[in-house]
C-alpha positions as CSV (number, residue, x, y, z in Angstrom):
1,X,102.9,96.6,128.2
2,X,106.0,95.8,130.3
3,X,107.2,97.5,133.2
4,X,110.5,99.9,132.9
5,X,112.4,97.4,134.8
6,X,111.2,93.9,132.8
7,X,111.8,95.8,129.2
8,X,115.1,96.5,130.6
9,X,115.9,93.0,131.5
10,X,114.4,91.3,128.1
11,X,116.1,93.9,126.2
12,X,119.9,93.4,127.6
13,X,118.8,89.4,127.3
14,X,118.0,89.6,123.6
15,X,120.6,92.0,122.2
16,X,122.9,89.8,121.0
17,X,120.4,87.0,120.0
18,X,121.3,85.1,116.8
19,X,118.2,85.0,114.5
20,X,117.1,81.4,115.2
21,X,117.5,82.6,118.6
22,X,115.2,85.2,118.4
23,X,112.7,83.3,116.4
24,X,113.0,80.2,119.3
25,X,112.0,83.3,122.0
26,X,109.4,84.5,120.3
27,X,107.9,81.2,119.5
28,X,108.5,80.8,123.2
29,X,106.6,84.0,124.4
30,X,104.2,83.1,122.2
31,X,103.1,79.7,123.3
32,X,103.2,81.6,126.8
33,X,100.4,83.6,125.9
34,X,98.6,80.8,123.4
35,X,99.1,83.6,120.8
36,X,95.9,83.7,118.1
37,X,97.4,82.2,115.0
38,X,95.8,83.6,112.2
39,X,92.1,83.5,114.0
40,X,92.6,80.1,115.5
41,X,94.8,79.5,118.4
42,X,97.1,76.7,118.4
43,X,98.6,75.1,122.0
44,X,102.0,74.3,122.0
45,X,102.4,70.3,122.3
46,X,101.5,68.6,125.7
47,X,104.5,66.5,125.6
48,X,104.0,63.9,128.5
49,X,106.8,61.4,128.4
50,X,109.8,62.5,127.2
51,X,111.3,61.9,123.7
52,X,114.3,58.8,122.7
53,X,115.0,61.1,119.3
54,X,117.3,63.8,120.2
55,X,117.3,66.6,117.9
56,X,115.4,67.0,114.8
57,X,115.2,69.9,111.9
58,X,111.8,71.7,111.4
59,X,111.5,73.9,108.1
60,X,108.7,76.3,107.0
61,X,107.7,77.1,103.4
62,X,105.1,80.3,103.9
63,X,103.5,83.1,102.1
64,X,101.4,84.7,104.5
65,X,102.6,83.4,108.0
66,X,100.5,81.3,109.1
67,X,103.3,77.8,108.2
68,X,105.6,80.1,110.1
69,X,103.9,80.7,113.4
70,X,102.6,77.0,113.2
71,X,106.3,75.5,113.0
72,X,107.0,78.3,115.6
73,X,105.2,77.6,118.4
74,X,105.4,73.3,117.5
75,X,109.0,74.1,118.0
76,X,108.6,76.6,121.3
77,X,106.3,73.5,122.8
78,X,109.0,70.8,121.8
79,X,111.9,72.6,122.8
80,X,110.7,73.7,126.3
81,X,110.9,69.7,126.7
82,X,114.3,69.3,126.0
83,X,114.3,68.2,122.7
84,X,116.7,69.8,120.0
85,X,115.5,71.9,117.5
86,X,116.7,73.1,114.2
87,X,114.2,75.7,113.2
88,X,114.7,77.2,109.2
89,X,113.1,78.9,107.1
90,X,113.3,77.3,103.6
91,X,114.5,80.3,101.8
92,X,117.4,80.5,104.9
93,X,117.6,76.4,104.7
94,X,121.1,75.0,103.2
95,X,120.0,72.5,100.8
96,X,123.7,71.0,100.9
97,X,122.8,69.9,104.9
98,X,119.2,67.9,103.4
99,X,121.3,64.9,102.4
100,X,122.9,64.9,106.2
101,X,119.8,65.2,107.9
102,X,118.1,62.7,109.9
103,X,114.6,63.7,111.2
104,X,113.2,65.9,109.4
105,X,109.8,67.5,109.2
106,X,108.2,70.0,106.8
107,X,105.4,72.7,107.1
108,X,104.4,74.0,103.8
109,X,101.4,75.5,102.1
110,X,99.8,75.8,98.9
111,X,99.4,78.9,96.8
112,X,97.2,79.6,94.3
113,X,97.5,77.1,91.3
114,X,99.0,74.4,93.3
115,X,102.0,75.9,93.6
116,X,105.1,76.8,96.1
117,X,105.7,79.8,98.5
118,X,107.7,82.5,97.0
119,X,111.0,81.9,99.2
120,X,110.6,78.2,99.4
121,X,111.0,77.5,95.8
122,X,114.7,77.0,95.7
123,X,113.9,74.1,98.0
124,X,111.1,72.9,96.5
125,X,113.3,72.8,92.6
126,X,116.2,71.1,94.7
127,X,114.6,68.2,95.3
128,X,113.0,67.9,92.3
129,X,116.7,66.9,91.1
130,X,118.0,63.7,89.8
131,X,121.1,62.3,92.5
132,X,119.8,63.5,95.4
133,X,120.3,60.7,98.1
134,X,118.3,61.0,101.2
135,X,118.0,57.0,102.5
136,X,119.1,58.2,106.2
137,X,116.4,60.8,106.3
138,X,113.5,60.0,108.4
139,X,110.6,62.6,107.5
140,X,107.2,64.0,107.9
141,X,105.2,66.6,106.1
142,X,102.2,69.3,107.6
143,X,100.5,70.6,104.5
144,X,98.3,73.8,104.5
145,X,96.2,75.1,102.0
146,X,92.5,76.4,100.9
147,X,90.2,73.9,99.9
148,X,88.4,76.0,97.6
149,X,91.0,75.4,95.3
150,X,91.0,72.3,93.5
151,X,94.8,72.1,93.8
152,X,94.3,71.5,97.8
153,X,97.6,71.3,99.5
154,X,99.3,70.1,96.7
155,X,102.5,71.4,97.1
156,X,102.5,69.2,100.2
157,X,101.8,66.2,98.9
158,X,104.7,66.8,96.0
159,X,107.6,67.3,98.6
160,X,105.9,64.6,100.6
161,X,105.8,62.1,97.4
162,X,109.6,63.2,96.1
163,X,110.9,62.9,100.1
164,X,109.9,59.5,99.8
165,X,111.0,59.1,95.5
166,X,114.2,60.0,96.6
167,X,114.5,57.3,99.5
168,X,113.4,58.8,102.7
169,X,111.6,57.2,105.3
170,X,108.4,58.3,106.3
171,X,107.6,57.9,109.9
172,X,104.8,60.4,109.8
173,X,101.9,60.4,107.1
174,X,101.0,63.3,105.0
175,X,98.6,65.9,107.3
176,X,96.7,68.1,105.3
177,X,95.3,71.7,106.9
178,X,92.2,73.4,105.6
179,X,92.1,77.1,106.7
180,X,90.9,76.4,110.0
181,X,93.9,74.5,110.7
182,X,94.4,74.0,114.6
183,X,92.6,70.7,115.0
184,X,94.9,69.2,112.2
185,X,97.7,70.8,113.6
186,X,97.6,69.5,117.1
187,X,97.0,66.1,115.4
188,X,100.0,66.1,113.8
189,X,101.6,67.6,116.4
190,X,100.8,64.8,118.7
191,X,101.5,62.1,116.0
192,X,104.6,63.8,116.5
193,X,105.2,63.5,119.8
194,X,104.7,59.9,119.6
195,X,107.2,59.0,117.1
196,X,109.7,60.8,118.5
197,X,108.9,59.1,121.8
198,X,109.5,55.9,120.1
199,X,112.7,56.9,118.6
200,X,111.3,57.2,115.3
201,X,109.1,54.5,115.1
202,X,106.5,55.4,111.9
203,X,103.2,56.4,113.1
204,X,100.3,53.8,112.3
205,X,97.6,56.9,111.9
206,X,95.9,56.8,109.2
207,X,96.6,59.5,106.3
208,X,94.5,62.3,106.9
209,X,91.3,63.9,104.8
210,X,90.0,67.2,104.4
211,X,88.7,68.4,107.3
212,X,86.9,71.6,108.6
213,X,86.2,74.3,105.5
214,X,85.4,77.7,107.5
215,X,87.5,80.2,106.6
216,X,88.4,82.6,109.4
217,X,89.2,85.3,107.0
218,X,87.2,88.6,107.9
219,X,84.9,89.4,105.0
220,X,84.0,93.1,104.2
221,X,81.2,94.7,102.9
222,X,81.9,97.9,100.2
223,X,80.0,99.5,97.8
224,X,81.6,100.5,94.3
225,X,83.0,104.2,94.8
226,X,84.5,104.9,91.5
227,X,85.3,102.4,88.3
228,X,87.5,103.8,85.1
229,X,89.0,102.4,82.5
230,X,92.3,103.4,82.4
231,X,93.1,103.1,78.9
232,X,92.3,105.2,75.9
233,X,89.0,104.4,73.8
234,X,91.3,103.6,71.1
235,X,93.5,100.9,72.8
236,X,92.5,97.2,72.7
237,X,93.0,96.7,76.0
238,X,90.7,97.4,79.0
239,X,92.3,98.4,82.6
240,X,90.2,99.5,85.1
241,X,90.9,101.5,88.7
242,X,88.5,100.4,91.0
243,X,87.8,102.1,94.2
244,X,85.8,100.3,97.3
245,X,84.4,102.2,99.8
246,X,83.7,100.6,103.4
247,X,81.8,101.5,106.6
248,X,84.7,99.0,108.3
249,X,88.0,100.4,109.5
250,X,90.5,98.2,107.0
251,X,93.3,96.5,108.5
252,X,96.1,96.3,105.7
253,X,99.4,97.6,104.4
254,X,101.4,98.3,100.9
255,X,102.0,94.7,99.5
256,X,99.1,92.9,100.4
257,X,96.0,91.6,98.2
258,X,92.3,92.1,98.2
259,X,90.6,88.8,97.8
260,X,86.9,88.2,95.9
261,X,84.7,85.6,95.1
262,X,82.9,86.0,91.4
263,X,79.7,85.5,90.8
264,X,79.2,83.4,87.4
265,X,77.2,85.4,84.4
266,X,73.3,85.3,85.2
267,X,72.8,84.2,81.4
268,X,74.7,81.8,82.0
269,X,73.2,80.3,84.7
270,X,70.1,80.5,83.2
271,X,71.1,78.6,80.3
272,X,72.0,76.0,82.2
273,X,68.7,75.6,84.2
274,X,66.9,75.4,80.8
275,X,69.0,72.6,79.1
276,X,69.1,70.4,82.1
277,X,65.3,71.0,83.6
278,X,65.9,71.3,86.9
279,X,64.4,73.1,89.9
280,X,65.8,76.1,90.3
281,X,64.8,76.4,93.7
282,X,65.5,72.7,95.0
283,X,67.6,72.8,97.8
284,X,70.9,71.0,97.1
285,X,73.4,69.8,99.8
286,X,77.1,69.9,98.2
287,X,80.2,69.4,100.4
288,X,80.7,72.8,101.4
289,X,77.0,74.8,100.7
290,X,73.1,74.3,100.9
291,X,71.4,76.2,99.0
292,X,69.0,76.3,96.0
293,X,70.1,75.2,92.7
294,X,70.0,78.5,90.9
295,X,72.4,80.0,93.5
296,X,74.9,77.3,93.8
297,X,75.4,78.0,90.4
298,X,75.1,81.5,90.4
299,X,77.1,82.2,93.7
300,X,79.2,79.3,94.8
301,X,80.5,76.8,92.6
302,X,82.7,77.1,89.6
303,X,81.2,76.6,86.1
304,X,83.0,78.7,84.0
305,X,86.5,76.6,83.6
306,X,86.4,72.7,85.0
307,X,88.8,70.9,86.1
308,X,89.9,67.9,84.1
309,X,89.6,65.9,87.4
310,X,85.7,67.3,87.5
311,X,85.1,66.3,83.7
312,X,85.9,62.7,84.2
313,X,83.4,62.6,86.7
314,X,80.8,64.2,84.6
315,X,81.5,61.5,81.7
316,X,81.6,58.6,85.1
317,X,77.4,59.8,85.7
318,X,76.4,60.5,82.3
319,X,77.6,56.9,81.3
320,X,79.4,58.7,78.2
321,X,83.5,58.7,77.0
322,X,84.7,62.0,77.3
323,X,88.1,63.1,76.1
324,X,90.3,64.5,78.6
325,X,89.8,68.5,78.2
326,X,88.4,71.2,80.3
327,X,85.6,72.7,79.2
328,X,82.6,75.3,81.2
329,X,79.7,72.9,82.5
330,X,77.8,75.1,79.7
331,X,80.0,73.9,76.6
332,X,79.9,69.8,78.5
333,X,76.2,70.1,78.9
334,X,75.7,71.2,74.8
335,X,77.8,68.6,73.5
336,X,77.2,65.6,76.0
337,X,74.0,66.3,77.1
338,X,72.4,64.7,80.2
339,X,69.7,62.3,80.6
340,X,67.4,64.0,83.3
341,X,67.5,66.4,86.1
342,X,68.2,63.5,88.4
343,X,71.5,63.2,87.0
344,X,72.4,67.0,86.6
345,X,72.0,67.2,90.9
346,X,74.7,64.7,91.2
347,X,76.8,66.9,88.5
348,X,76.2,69.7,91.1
349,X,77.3,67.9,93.8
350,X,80.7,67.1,92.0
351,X,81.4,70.7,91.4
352,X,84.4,72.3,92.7
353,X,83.7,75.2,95.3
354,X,84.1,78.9,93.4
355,X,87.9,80.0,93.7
356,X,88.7,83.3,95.2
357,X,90.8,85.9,92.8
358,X,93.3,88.3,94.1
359,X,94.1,91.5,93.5
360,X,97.1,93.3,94.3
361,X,95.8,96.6,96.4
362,X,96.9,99.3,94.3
363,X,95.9,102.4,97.7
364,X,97.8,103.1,100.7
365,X,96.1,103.3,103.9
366,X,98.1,106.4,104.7
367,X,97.3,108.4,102.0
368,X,93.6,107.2,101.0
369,X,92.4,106.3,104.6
370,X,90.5,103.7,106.6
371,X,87.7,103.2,104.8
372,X,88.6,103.3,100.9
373,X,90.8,100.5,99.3
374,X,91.9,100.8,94.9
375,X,92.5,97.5,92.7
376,X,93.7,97.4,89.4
377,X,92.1,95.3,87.2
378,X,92.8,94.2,83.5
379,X,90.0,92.6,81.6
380,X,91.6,89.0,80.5
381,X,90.9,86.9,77.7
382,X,92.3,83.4,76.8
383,X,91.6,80.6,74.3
384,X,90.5,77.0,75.0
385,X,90.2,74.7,72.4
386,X,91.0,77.5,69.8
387,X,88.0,79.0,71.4
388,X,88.6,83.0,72.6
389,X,86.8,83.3,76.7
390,X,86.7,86.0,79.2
391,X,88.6,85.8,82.5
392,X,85.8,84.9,84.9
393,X,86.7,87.4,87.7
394,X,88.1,90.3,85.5
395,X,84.8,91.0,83.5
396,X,82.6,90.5,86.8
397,X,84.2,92.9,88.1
398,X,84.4,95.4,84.8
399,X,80.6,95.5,84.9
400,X,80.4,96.4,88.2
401,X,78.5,100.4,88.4
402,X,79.3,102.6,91.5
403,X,77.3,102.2,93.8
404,X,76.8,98.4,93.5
405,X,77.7,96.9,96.3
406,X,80.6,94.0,97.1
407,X,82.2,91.8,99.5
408,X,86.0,91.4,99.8
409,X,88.8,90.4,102.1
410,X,92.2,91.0,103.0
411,X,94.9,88.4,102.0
412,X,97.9,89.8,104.2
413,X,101.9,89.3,102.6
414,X,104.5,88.4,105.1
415,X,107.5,89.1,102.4
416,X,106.4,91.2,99.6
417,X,106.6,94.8,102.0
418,X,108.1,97.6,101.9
419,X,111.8,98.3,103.8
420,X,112.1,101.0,106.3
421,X,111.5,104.1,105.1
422,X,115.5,105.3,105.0
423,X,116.1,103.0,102.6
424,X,116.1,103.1,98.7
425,X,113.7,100.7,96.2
426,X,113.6,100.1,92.8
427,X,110.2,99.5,91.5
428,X,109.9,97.5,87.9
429,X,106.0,97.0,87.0
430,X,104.8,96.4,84.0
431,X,100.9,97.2,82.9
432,X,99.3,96.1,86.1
433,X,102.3,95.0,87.7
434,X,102.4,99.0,88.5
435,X,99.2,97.9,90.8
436,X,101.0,97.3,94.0
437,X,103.4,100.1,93.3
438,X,101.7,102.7,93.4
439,X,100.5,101.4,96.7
440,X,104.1,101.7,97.5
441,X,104.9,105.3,96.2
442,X,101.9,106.3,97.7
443,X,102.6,105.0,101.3
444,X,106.1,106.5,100.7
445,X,105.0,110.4,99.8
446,X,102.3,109.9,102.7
447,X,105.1,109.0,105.5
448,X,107.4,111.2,104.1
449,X,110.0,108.7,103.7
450,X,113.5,109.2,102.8
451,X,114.6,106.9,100.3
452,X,114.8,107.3,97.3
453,X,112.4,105.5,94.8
454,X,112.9,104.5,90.8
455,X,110.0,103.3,88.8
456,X,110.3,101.3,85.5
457,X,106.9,101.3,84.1
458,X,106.0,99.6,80.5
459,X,102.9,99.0,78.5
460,X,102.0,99.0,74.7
461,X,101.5,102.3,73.8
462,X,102.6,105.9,75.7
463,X,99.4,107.7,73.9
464,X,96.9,104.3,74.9
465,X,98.3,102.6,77.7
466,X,100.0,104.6,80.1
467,X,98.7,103.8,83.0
468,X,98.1,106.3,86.1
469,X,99.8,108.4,83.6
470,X,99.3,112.0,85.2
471,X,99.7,110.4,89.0
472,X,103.7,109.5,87.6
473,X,104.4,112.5,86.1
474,X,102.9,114.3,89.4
475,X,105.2,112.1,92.0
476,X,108.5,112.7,89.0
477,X,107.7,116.6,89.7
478,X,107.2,117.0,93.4
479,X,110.2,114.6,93.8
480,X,108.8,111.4,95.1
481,X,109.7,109.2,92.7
482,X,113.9,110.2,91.8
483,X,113.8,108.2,88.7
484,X,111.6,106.9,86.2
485,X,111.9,105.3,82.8
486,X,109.7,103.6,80.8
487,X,109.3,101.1,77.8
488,X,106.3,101.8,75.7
489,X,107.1,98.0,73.0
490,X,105.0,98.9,69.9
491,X,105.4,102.9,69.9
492,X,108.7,101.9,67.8
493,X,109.8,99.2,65.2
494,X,112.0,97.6,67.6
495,X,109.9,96.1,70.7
496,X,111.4,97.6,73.6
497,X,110.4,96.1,77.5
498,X,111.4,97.1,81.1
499,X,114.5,94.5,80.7
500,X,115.9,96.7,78.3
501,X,115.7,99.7,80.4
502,X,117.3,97.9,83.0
503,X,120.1,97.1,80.7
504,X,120.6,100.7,79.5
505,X,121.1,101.7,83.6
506,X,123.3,98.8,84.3
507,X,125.8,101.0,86.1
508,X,123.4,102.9,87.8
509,X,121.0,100.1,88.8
510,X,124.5,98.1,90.1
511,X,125.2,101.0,92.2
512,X,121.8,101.2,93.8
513,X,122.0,97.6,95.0
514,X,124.9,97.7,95.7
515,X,124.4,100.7,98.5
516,X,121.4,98.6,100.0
517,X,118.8,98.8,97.7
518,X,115.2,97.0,97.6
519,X,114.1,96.1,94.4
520,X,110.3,94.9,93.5
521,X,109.3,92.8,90.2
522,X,105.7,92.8,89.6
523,X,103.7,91.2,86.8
524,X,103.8,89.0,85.0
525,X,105.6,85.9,85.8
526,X,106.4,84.4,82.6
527,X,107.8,86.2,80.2
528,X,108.2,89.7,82.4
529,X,110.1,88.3,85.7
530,X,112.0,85.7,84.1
531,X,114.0,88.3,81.7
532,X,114.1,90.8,84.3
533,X,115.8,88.4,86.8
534,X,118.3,87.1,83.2
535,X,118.6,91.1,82.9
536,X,119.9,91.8,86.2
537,X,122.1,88.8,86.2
538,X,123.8,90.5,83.1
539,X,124.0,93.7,84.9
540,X,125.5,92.2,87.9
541,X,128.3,90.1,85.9
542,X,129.0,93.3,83.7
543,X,129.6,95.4,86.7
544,X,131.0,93.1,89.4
545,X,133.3,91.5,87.1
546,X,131.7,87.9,87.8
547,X,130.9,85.1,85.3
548,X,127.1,84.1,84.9
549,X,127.6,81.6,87.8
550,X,128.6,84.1,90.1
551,X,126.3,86.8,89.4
552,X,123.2,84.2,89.6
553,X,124.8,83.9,93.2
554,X,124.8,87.1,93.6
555,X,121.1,87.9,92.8
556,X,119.6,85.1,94.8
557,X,121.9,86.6,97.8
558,X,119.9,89.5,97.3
559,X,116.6,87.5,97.3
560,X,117.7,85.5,100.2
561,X,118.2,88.8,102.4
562,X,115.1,89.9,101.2
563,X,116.2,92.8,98.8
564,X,114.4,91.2,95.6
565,X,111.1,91.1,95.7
566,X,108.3,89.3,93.7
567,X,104.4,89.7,93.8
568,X,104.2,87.5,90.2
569,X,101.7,85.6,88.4
């Protein structure tokens, strides 16, 4: 802690810091203490010449931080050399300034299907446009993602591809980050330094593999407390409220997500080792486990769904034409069968790494306590190939028993939070889109907080469907939730869907947002969020008096301050 007199001092200092300000001082501070980034610690460049290139920009596109506190402190060790730094986050970045830019360099991860941070979108669909014209920009992109995912750091490589589609000069090649970033990082940070020492003269490094796969994430150990199906017998869908109980103090808060890696079905596996001959037991090296046969399949790698990129390899080693699909390794081994166990080893070996599946946490530490965390999780089915299968993750974890045990981890949010507690949110959360709000209005009745708090809930059917039914009716009586409507589609001719309850409120929903009001969308991404956002664009032009133009303005000001929220999928 500081002393009285040195919290005096940095507090009459900062009080009328700008926000890039304040972000350049705490980058500062923290490449003073080599602050842990995320379980690694990165050093702030060791610039040792100085720099011909003047000023440069430095964006972030992040989910969970960890871009953020990278382009952070590479900016606190640049600037405390004299060079000029423009540091943005993309969902704060002007797109109108990309086109006047001249060095300009990108930090950006990957989320979950390949796809872009939450409040770096906008930028990412900008330059995805036709006209753009960026031949003065010189550029460089630091890509982070997981690479237990088979789309590895992709949105990376698309800005880095487009930069460069749409004229740009790359004086920096492509970097990609695995979870253990900080070696890559300083790399990149010192390629960096060289360019910018040569007044942008493009690096000659090489482009970059995958490097180092250990995860720091902190992985728990629970046992299965309580599972129910939240449902009635006679609905045809399955939800089930989980509850995990630890002997390890959890570190999380409203918002964030519980990660898991599923085991593939024992039968399965089993299957599989008959039809192909192979050792179980032989010891198999693959490029991220060692293990026997049997539990690389069982445990680690992912058989249930392959990529199209993994079934052209199959048909490459069984000598064989295989039309582009994706299939289970189950399904490929039936209908293009292989020769010998020989050739099933090297199948293994091409196998992509078992993907982690997250869960929005539906519990508030607050109210349930340190050692007890709640999921929500709906049993999914999909078709491939006109073929109905079961959502790999969802039915492992719908067989669990209590008692059984499991491991987990925390994936921490850095936007999807809640506001202070003064202030009012507006909660819209369709079947398990109510998951991470009743984490919220949890949190809420357990700090006493003052704001007030609306819920829009829909399902199928009030009588089948209604989830944590007698919880919402409990918080609508003792106050903690102020408002709540809901949208029950087949319990009437007509469907009806949260949208439409949005639209029968439009006054009233105007007015909260417009007195400061935060307001969540969870669920589904497509249809759900997509005619919520078109619903509250309505709402907004009907009340403000704007045309659509101005009211989609409107909104993404709201989503730009941080007062629309999505946790989506």
């Amino acid at each position: 802690m500081l002393s009285e007199a040195k919290y005096k001092i940095l507090k009459d200092i900062s009080a009328n810091f700008t926000k890039e300000e304040a972000i350049w001082a705490s980058g500062y501070l923290a490449g003073l203490a080599n602050v842990s980034l995320g379980g690694v610690t990165l050093e702030t460049p060791n610039i040792s010449a100085p720099v011909q290139v003047k000023k440069i920009t430095l964006v972030y596109g992040t989910e969970t931080g960890n871009a953020k506190k990278l382009a952070t402190t590479l900016a606190s060790g640049f600037k405390k050399q004299g060079l000029q730094v423009k540091l943005s986050d993309l969902s704060q970045y002007k797109l109108k300034d990309l086109e006047k830019e001249t060095y300009f360099f990108v930090v950006i991860s990957t989320q979950g299907e390949g796809e872009p941070p939450v409040l770096a979108e906008k930028f990412y669909n900008h330059i995805h446009q036709e006209g753009l014209q960026l031949s003065q920009l010189k550029y460089g992109v630091l890509a982070l993602g997981d690479s237990s995912y088979p789309e590895f750091c992709k949105v990376g490589e698309v800005v880095d591809r487009r930069l460069s589609e749409l004229g740009a000069q790359r004086i920096l090649d492509l970097k990609k980050c695995d979870v253990d970033y900080q070696q890559d990082a300083d790399s990149w940070a010192s390629q960096l330094q060289e360019v910018l020492k040569n007044a942008g003269t493009p690096s000659v490094a090489t482009p970059s593999s995958t490097v180092s796969t250990s995860s720091k994430k902190k992985n728990y150990q629970g046992t299965i407390a309580t599972i129910i199906n939240l449902n009635d017998t006679e609905s045809d869908k399955e939800t089930y409220h989980i509850e995990i109980e630890t002997e390890d103090d959890l570190v999380y808060k409203p918002g964030d997500s519980l990660g898991i890696y599923p085991y593939n079905n024992l039968l399965e596996v089993e299957e599989i080792l008959k039809l192909t001959l192979v050792d179980s037991e032989k010891i198999i090296e693959t490029s991220k486990y060692t293990e026997s046969v049997k539990d690389l399949l069982h445990k680690r790698l992912n058989i249930s769904y392959l990529s199209k990129n993994t079934v052209a390899k199959y048909a490459e080693l069984i000598g064989q034409e295989i039309p582009e699909t994706r299939l289970s390794l189950l399904d490929l081994l039936k209908i293009y069968p292989v020769s010998n166990p020989d050739v099933f080893e090297e199948i293994i070996k091409q196998l992509n790494p078992q993907q982690p599946r997250q869960y929005s946490i539906s519990s508030s530490p607050e109210a349930h306590g340190e050692n007890e965390i709640h999921i929500t999780v709906a049993k999914h089915q999909f078709a491939v190939n006109n073929e109905w299968k079961n959502g790999l993750c969802s039915h492992y974890l719908a067989d669990f028993e209590e008692g059984q045990e499991i491991e987990f981890y925390i994936q921490p949010t850095l936007h999807f939070c809640l506001p202070a507690p003064e202030k009012d949110i507006i909660l819209i959360g369709p079947g398990t889109g109510i998951a991470p709000l009743r984490s919220f209005l949890w949190e809420r009745d357990a700090v006493g907080a003052e704001g007030k708090n609306w819920l829009f809930f829909g399902d199928r059917s009030f009588e089948k469907d209604f989830l944590y039914q007698s919880e919402i009716q409990d918080f609508l009586k003792t106050g903690v939730l102020t408002d709540l409507d809901l949208a029950f589609s087949r319990d009437q001719k007509e469907k009806i869907y949260v949208q439409h309850r949005l639209l029968e409120n439009s006054s009233k929903v105007y007015q909260w947002l417009r007195d400061g009001a935060y307001l969540y969308i969870c669920g589904a991404k497509d249809p759900m969020s997509k005619d919520v956002e078109a619903a509250l664009v309505t709402i907004i032009g009907k009340e403000a008096g704007l045309d659509q133009g101005q009211a989609q303005h409107y909104l993404e000001q709201l989503e730009l301050e941080g007062r629309i929220l999505k946790d989506v999928y």
